[in-house]
Steps between C-alpha positions, in 0.01 A plus 500: 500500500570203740423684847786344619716735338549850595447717231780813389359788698638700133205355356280660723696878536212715494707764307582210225146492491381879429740557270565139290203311455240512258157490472407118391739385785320617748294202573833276529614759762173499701527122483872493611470704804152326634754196522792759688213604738438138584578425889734253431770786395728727760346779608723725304406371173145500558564879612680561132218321348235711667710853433532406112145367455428932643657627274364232181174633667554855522669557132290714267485221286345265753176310320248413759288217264882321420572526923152392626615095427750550738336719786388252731808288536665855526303637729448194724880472455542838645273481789700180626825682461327812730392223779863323472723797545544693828695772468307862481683664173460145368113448553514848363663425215250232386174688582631765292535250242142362550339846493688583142326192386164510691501864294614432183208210477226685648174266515666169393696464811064433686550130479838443695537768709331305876793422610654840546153633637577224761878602557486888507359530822683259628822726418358792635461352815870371500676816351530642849649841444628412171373819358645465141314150473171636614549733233568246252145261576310873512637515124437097426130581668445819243587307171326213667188653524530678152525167371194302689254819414176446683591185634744703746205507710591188683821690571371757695514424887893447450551784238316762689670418816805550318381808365389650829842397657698720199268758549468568871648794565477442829733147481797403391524344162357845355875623419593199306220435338208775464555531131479150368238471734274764395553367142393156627207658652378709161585111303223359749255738435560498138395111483263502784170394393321622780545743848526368815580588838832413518560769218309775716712412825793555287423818385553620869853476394418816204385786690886527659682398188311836342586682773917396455461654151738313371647354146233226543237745435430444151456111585301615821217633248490228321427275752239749609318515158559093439289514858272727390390289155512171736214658659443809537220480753656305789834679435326890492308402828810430687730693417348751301502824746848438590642431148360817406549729777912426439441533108393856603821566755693321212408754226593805757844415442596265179706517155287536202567116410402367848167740496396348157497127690288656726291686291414155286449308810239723578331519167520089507294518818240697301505232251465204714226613753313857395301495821761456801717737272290800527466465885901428471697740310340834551826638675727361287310655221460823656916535502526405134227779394654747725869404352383535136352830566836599721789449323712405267499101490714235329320481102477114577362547831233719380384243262520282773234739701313606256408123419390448848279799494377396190443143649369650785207728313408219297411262823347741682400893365328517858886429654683727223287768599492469860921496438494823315259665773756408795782639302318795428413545864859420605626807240199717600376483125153464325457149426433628075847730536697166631271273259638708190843572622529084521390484131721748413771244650345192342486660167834661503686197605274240271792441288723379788299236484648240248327176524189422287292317771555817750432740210186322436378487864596887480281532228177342615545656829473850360198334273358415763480830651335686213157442593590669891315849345757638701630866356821386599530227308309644192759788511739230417300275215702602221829406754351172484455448127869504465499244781249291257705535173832412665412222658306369253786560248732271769207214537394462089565128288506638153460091362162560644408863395522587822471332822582537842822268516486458888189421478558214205772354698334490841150323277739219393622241763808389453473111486802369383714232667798679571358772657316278727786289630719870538207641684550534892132511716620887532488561154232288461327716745585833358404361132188459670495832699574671151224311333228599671598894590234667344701785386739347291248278367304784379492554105626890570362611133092378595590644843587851381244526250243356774627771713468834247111355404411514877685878512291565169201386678591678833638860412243553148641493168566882526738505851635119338617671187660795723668262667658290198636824373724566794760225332661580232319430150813251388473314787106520522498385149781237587234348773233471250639300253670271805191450632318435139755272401 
């Protein structure tokens, strides 16, 4: 088309578009509005251009591999449009644009996307108190950083500054723009490769936002737990004391849902760094045991505790116990009588407990504590049987006999292409954090029968025997031929 020539605007209706055109003329659309976008055009049409190419982009039917010819003359197209126009709702207009396509291309838009790196902060500066706008390049920044993975790094003195201005509760741009900016804030830890300081000088900015209680909780947590897979070390050493202290206040007073986000933050600090979590969560998991053992709890939230206490035995016995013996001085109890009337618990509410990987970790936890030669725990060994055949029942492959399916799936890495390039550094991390937990990676059926040879070779053949008989024979004979298999 000469560019001399104005083209119809009717050609480029964006409604025209999502409801007329196929497939296979696509490409001659993509190719008609890179010339629209072209400077040489009035504003308006390059404005109609941009607003139909949005909604080309944004159709269900949108093919990324038949778009990516035309992305860089798009997208550079775009980013001179941004620069040329002045007014706010205008800018607005065509940032929204470029964040739909920065989104729907993911990785591919790496190579081209310098230029707006260069011009963002140059717009924050200028938006004044142009709230809406600032909202807008938060957004751009989120999808922006999605897109560059890892190599967001080089983003980060501008991105955290903007992040620490939307989450200041002490400043001004927190009304405006605290939730876009605490989603910004999770997107940069996600594709972070490494901690820094900047990141723990922003997390000054938590510690209050926990304390609003918000709607932004949910997100809140997640920034704590991408922090605490970052690096758990640097993150537990500074802030530690004080994340968990409010955890504690938090739990006083909480719906079941918001308790359960607590109650897997904590067992995720267990995960990450076993040592600075038994100095750490001691009162936290002193009001969990005491809850269980109190009342009448939420069926999801007690799965939610009782995999933290599980978690919690499994670290450290030496910490479970010392738990259990505060809680029984707190109630005036024996430590046995509150040791048994917590079994009771576990055991009762077992099958609140619906996911296989938490079921497992139940089991071996109670494995593990077969050998205490502890008459408490003896007087439940038959209690625990069931435990064994259940879970073992959830966890079989029958192609293989029987195997322990978790741990099949956690033995084979997962090396394909796709799930490479899909792969954020935060799932890359908790791949890896997976990986190498010892529990899951345990083969539960050698584990079991490891554990009822050293109770054989403990307790005698005679008191071993005794004990086998306190389950019942179907489900004693069940375990045999699971573990035979």
């Amino acid at each position: 088309m000469p560019s001399h020539y104005p083209p119809p605007l009717s050609v480029a209706d964006p409604h025209w578009v999502s409801t007329k055109l196929s497939q296979s003329l696509r490409p001659l659309l993509y190719q008609l509005l890179m010339d629209m976008l072209a400077p040489q055009y009035e504003c308006v049409i390059r404005l109609t251009a941009a607003q139909t190419l949005r909604t080309a982009v944004d159709d269900i039917e949108f093919d990324q591999k038949q778009f990516v010819p035309f992305l860089e003359p798009s997208f550079m197209a775009l980013l001179d449009l941004l620069k040329s126009v002045n007014e706010c709702s205008t800018k607005m207009q065509v940032l929204s644009v470029l964040s739909l396509v920065i989104e729907r291309v993911g990785a591919d838009i790496r190579p081209m996307c310098a230029g707006l790196v260069n011009y963002l902060p140059l717009l924050w500066g200028a938006a004044g108190q142009h709230n809406m706008l600032r909202n807008a390049i938060v957004t751009t920044l989120d999808v922006l950083v999605q897109g560059l993975g890892p190599l967001s790094e080089s983003l980060q003195q501008f991105v955290l500054g903007v992040v620490h201005q939307s989450t200041d509760l002490g400043g001004e741009y927190h009304v405006y723009l605290l939730e876009e900016g605490l989603q910004l804030w999770l997107s940069m830890l996600h594709n972070a490769p490494r901690m820094n300081e900047a990141f723990i000088r922003l997390f000054q900015n938590m510690v209050p936002l926990l304390e609003l209680g918000s709607e932004s909780l949910k997100v809140c947590f997640q920034i704590i737990e991408a922090s605490l897979l970052l690096d758990p070390a640097d993150f537990l050493n500074n802030y530690g004391t004080a994340l968990v202290h409010r955890m504690v206040v938090m739990l006083q007073d909480m719906k079941p849902e918001a308790a359960m986000v607590v109650a897997r933050c904590a067992e995720l600090i267990l995960k990450v760094d076993h040592a600075r979590s038994v100095e750490l969560l001691p009162p936290l998991l002193i009001h969990v045991t005491t809850s269980l053992l109190e009342g009448e709890i939420f069926p999801r939230l007690v799965a939610a505790y009782l995999a933290l206490l599980t978690r919690t035995l499994l670290t450290s016995a030496q910490c479970f116990n010392s738990i259990v013996q505060q809680v029984a001085n707190q109630s005036g109890r024996e430590a046995d009588a509150t040791l048994g009337a917590l079994l009771d618990v576990w055991l009762e509410r077992f099958e609140f407990m619906h996911v296989p990987e938490k079921r497992k970790v139940f089991a071996v936890a109670v494995g593990s504590m077969l050998t205490w030669n502890s008459p408490v725990i003896l007087s439940k060994f038959g209690s625990f049987i069931d435990v064994f055949v259940s879970v073992l029942n959830d966890i079989q492959n029958d192609d293989n006999g029987f195997a322990d399916e978790i741990y099949i799936t956690l033995s084979s890495k997962d090396d394909t292409p796709s799930a490479e390039e899909n792969e954020t550094q935060n799932d890359l991390r908790r791949r890896t954090l997976r990986q190498n937990d010892m529990c899951e990676q345990t083969d539960l059926k050698q584990f079991i029968s490891q554990k009822l040879q050293e109770c054989q070779q403990l307790y005698g053949e005679e008191l071993f025997t005794q004990l086998m008989e306190q389950a019942d024979p179907v489900i004693r004979n069940q375990l045999i031929e699971l573990l035979n298999r």
